[in-house]
C-alpha positions in Angstrom: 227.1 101.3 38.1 228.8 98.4 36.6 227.1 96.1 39.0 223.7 97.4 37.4 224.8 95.8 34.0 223.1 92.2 34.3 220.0 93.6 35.0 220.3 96.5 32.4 221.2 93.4 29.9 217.9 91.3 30.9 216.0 94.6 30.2 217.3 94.8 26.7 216.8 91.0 26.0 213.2 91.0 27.2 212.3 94.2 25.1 214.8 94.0 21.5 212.2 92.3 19.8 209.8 94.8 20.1 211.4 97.7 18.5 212.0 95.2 15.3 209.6 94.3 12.6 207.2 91.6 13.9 208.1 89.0 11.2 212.2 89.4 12.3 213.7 85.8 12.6 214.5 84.8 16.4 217.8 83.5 14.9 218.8 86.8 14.1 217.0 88.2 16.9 218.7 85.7 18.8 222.2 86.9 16.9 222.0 90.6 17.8 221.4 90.2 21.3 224.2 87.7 21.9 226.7 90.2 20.1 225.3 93.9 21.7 222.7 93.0 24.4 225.0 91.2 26.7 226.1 91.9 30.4 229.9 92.2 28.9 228.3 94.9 26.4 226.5 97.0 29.1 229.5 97.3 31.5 231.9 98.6 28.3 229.4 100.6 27.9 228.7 102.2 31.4 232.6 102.4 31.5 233.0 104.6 28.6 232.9 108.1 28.8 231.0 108.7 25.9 227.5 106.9 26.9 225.3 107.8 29.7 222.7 105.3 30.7 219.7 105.7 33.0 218.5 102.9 34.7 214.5 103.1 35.7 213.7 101.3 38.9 210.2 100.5 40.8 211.1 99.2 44.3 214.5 98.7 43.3 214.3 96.2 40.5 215.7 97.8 36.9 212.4 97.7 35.1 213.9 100.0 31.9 217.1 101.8 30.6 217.7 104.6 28.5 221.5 104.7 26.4 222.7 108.2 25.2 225.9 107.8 23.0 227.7 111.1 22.6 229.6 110.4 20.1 227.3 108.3 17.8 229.0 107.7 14.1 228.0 109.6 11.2 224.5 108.9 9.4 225.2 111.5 6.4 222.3 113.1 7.8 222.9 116.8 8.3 220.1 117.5 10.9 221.2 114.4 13.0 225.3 114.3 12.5 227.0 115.6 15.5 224.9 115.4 18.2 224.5 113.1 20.9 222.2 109.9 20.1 219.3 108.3 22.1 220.3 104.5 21.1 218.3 102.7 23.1 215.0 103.6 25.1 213.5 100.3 27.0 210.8 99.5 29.6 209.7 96.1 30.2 206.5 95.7 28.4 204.9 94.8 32.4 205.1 98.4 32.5 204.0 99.8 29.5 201.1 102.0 30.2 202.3 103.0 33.5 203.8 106.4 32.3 207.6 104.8 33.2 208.7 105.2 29.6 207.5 108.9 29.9 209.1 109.5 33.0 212.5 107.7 31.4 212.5 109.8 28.4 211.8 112.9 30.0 214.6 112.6 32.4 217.3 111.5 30.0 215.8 114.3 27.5 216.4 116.8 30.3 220.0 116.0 30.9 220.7 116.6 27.4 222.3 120.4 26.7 221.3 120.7 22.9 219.6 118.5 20.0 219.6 115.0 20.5 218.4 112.1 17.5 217.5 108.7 17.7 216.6 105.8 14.8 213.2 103.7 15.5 211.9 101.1 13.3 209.8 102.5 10.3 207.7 100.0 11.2 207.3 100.3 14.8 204.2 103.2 14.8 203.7 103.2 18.9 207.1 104.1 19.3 207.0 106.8 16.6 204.3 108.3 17.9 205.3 108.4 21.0 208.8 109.9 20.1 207.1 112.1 18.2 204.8 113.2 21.0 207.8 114.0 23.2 209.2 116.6 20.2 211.2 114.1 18.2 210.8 114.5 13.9 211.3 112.5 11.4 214.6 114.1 9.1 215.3 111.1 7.0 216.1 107.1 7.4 218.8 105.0 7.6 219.2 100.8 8.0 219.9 99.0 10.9 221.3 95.2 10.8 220.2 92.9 13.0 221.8 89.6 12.2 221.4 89.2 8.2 218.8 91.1 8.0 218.4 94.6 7.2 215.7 96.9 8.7 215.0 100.5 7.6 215.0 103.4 10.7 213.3 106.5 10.7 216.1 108.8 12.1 214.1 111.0 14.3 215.8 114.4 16.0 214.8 116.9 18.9 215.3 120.3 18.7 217.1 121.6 22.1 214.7 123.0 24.6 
């Protein structure tokens, strides 16, 4: 729901920085939020048909989000070229622990017909083995900007089940 976009926003802006490399600037932290992670952002992209996102909820507060993008752009990566894209998978880190990220992946996961990719910080290694985990391997990398700097991403797909 488009109303659901502010709090879907305040999600991503409390979690970003923990999918990037610890020593990432908070300027250009700071710079990639304001220009994707903003309540404008979120209701373009719950209004386009192409992205799907699941909110998570505990007692009717948003505590996490996940952001499938059907028609992700090209990463020259056979494997992981044409098929939909998990872009963004987020609890708040209160719940971290909890089993809500599970429960989140699982469910959008399940909605998903076929093969499904997503890109996660080489760096980030409890997010990669968690993906990993849940059936998701490494086929290659790509880079990911976030403000001037440029971070390398495992690209990581799921076969479909």
């Amino acid at each position: 729901m488009l109303t659901d976009a502010e709090s879907i926003s305040a999600v991503a802006v409390q979690t970003f920085a923990l999918a990037c490399p610890e020593g990432t600037a908070q300027v250009e932290l700071q710079r990639y939020i304001d220009e994707n992670l903003t309540r404008s952002c979120f209701e373009s992209a719950l209004a386009d048909g192409n992205v799907d996102i699941r909110v998570l909820d505990d007692a009717g507060t948003i505590i996490g989000f996940s952001l499938v993008n059907h028609a992700p752009g090209t990463l020259n990566l056979p494997l992981a070229d044409g098929i939909p894209e998990l872009t963004r998978c987020y609890v708040l880190p209160a719940h971290h622990g909890t089993g809500s990220a599970q429960r989140l992946l699982s469910a959008t996961v399940a909605s998903l017909p076929g093969r499904v990719r997503l890109t996660v910080n080489d760096q980030n290694a409890k997010a990669i083995r968690f993906y990993a985990r849940n059936g998701f391997a490494t086929i290659g990398d790509t880079s990911f900007q976030c403000g001037d700097d440029i971070h390398r991403d495992l690209v990581m797909v799921r076969p479909a089940v």
